[in-house]
C-alpha positions in Angstrom: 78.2 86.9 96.1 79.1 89.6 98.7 80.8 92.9 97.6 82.5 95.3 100.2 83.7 98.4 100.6 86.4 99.5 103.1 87.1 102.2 105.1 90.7 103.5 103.7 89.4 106.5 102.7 93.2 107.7 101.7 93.1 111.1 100.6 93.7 111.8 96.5 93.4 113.2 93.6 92.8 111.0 90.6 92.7 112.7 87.1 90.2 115.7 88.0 88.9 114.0 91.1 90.6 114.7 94.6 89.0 112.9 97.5 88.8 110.3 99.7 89.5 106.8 97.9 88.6 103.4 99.1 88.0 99.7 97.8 85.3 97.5 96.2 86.0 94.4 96.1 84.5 90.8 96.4 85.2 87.4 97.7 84.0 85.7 94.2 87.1 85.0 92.3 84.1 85.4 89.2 84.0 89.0 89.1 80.9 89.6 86.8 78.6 90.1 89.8 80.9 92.7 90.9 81.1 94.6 87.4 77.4 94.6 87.7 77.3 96.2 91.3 79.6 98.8 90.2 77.8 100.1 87.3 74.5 99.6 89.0 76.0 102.3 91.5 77.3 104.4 88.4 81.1 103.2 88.0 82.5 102.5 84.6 84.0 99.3 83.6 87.7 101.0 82.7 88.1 102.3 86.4 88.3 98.2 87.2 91.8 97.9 88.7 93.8 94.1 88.0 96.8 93.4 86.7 100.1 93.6 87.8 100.1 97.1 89.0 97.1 96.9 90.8 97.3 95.2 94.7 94.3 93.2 93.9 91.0 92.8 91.9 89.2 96.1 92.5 87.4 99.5 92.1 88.7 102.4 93.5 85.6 104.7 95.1 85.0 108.1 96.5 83.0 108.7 99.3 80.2 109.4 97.4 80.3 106.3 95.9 81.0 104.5 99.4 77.8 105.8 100.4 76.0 104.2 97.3 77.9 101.3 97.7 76.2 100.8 101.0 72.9 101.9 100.2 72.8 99.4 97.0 74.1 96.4 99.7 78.0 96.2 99.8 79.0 95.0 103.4 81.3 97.4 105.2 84.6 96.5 106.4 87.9 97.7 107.9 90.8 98.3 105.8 92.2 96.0 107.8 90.2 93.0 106.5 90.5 93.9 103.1 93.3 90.8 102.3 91.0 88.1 104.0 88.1 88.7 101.6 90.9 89.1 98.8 92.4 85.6 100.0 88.8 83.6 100.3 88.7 84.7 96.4 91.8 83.2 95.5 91.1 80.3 97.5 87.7 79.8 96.0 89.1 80.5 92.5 91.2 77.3 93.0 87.9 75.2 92.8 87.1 76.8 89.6 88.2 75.5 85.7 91.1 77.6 84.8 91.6 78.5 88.0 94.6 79.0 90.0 96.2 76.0 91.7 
């Protein structure tokens, strides 16, 4: 399993938090491994983002948290790649029971 972290870095403020936001995501469409990442690096399960209102399977992260992020392993990628690492998870979710087809 390979979790990244992108480089949006949008500025925002989120509940008390303002700052610079990007992803963590995964290419494994089983997203246990990535749960664990995330609260290895001190992110709370509730701040998972899915769903309908959320643009894909993710964590949002301050820089701070970036920089953990990378320190703990994620792989660093461009904004810009985000959807092909989203899309190899849907695609390998297809090969999976329940999965999408």
């Amino acid at each position: 399993m390979t979790v990244y972290v992108d480089n949006f870095r949008t500025p925002a403020r989120v509940g008390r938090i303002t700052g610079r936001w990007s992803h963590l995501v995964t290419d494994n469409p089983d997203l246990t491994e990535l749960h664990d990442f995330a609260a290895r690096i001190g992110l709370q399960r509730r701040w998972f983002q899915t769903g309908k209102h959320a643009y894909r399977p993710h964590y949002d992260v301050t820089d701070s948290k970036r920089t953990a992020a990378l320190a703990a392993g994620a792989v660093a990628i461009d904004v810009r790649e985000l959807g092909d690492v989203l899309a190899r998870a849907r695609v390998a979710s297809r090969g999976l029971p329940g999965g999408a087809s």
